[in-house]
N, C-alpha and C positions, 0 to 999 in steps of 0.2 A: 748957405753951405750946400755944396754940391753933392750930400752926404746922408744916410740916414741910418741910425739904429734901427734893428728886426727884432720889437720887443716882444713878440707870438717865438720865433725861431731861436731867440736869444733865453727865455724862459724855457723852454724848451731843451735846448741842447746843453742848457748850464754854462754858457761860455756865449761872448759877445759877436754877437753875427750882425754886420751892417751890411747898406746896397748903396751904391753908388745909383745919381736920379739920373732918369735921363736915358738916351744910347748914344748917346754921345757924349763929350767929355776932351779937352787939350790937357798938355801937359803941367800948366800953370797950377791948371784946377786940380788934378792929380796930385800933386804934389801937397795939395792946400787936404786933400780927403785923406790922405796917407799919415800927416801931422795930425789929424782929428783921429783917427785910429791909434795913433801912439797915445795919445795924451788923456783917450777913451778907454782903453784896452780893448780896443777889438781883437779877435783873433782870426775871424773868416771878414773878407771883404769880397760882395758879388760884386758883376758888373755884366748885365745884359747889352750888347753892343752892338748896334745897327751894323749891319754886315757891307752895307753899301758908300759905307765911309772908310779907308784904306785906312788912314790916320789913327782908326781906333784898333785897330789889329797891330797895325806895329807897336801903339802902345803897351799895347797888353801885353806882348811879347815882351818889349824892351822891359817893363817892370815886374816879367816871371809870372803874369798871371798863368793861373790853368788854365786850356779850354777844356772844359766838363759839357756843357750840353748845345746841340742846333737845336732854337727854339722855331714849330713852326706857326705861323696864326694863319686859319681857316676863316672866313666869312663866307657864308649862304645867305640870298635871300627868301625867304619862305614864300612858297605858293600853298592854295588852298592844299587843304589834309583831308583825302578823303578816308571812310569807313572811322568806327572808334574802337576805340582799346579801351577794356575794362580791367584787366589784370595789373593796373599800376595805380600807387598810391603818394600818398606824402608820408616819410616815412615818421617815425614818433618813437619817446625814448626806448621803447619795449624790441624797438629793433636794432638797437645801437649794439649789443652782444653777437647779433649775426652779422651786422654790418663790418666790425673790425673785423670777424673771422674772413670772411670774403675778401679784405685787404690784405690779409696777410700773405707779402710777397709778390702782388699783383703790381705792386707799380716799379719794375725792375728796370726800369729805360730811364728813370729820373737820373737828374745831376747827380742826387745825391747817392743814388747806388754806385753809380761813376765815379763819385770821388771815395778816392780808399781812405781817406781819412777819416772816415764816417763810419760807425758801424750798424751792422744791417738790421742787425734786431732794435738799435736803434732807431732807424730809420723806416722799418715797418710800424712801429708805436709813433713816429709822426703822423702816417698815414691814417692811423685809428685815431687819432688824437682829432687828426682833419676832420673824418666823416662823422666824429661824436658833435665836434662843435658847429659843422654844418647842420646836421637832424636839428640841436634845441637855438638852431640860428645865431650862434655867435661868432661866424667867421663866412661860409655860402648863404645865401639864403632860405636853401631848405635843399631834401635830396627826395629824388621818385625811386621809390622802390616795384619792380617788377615781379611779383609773388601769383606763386601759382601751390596749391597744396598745402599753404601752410607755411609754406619756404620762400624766401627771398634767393631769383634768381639772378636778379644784378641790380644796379642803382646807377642815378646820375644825378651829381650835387651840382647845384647851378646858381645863378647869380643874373638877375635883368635892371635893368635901368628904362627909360623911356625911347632910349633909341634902340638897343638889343638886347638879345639873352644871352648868355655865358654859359658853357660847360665848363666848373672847374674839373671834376674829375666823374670819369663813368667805368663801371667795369662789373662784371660777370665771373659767378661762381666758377669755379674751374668743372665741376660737373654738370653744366649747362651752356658750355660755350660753344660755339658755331651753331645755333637751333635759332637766331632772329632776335636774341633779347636785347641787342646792343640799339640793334634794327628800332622794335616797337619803341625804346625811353625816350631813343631820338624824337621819333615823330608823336609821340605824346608830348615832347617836350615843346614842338615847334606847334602841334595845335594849341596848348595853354599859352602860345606869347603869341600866335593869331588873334587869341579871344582876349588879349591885352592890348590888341590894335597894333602890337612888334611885330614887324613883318623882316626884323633881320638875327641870326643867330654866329656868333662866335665861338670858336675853340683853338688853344696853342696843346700841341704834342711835340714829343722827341723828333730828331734829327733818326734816332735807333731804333721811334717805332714803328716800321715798318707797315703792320697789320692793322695801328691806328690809321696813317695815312692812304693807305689803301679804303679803309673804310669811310674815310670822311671824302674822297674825293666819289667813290661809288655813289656815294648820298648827296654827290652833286654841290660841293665845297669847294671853292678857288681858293687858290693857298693869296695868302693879304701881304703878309711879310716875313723876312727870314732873321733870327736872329743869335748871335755867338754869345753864350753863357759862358763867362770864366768865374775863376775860384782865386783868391789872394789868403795864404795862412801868411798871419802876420806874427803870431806869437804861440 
């Protein structure tokens, strides 16, 4: 099946959210994921869609998908790191009450603030929901927290394998933004997957965030691929 239940987003939201696999997808197949949603009760169906395939845009259209978000993905390969940073750590459950506060509201570029069918307070309590299960490792791998005084001045939850490392999500108190803290996690982050022998790092961001892709490209990031996020309410 061309098809999959989002039981994290689906437990979640209270209501069945599935993703269609793949970025690509014909009409045959569509049609075979759309009788699985009825018969499921789905009521949101994603579809992430390689943008370099004509065929998947006119689908989307012809069968009313939303478009909600451009997704971008970044790869770097990492060169040596010089100097250290001492101001960051892994963070642990005793910062998970500062961590949601810092998220609240911070990630305004997602799909999900996009789609008005969703509500925001809703959708800031995913965000905290995110970096709770990140911290005690049940969904990222762990998050670096950048603390100075006592205070956590930003974080970045991540995720590596043997060939990269992943940002899923990085972001900075609104009282310490533009002073370098986005700056040091990053390259705290890419010396710890050096001394893991990874010498390649990844990240996707909005099409809307602007001041993300600026920054990932300053920090010497090739954009890798581009991709059309649509939204299907089914029920």
């Amino acid at each position: 099946m061309d098809v999959t239940r989002l039981d994290w987003d689906s437990n979640f939201f209270g209501f069945n959210v599935a993703k269609i696999k793949g970025s690509s997808i014909n009409e045959n197949q569509l049609k075979n994921v759309l009788e699985y949603c009825r018969v499921n009760e789905i009521s949101l169906l994603q579809f992430k869609s390689n943008l370099y395939q004509k065929k998947n845009i006119n689908l989307a259209e012809k069968y009313k998908f939303n478009f909600v978000d451009l997704r971008i993905t970044y790869l770097k390969k990492i060169s040596q790191i010089k100097g250290k940073i001492f101001k960051i750590k892994l963070a642990n459950e005793k910062d998970i009450p500062e961590l949601k506060n810092i998220c609240n509201n911070l990630f305004k570029y997602s799909r999900y603030y996009y789609d008005s069918n969703f509500d925001k307070t809703l959708i800031n309590n995913f965000y905290k929901n995110w970096i709770e299960k990140s911290v005690i490792g049940n969904f990222d791998h762990g998050v670096y927290v950048y603390k100075e005084f006592k205070k956590i001045m930003g974080f970045l939850s991540f995720r590596k394998n043997k060939s990269f490392g992943e940002i899923s999500l990085i972001g900075t108190s609104k009282k310490y933004q533009r002073i370098g803290v986005a700056h040091e996690l990053l390259k705290f982050f890419e010396h710890q997957l050096l001394k893991s022998k990874i010498n390649k790092i990844k990240v996707t961001t909005q099409g809307r965030n602007i001041s993300a892709q600026n920054f990932y490209q300053k920090n010497d990031f090739l954009t890798q691929k581009l991709e059309a996020y649509y939204h299907l309410w089914i029920i």
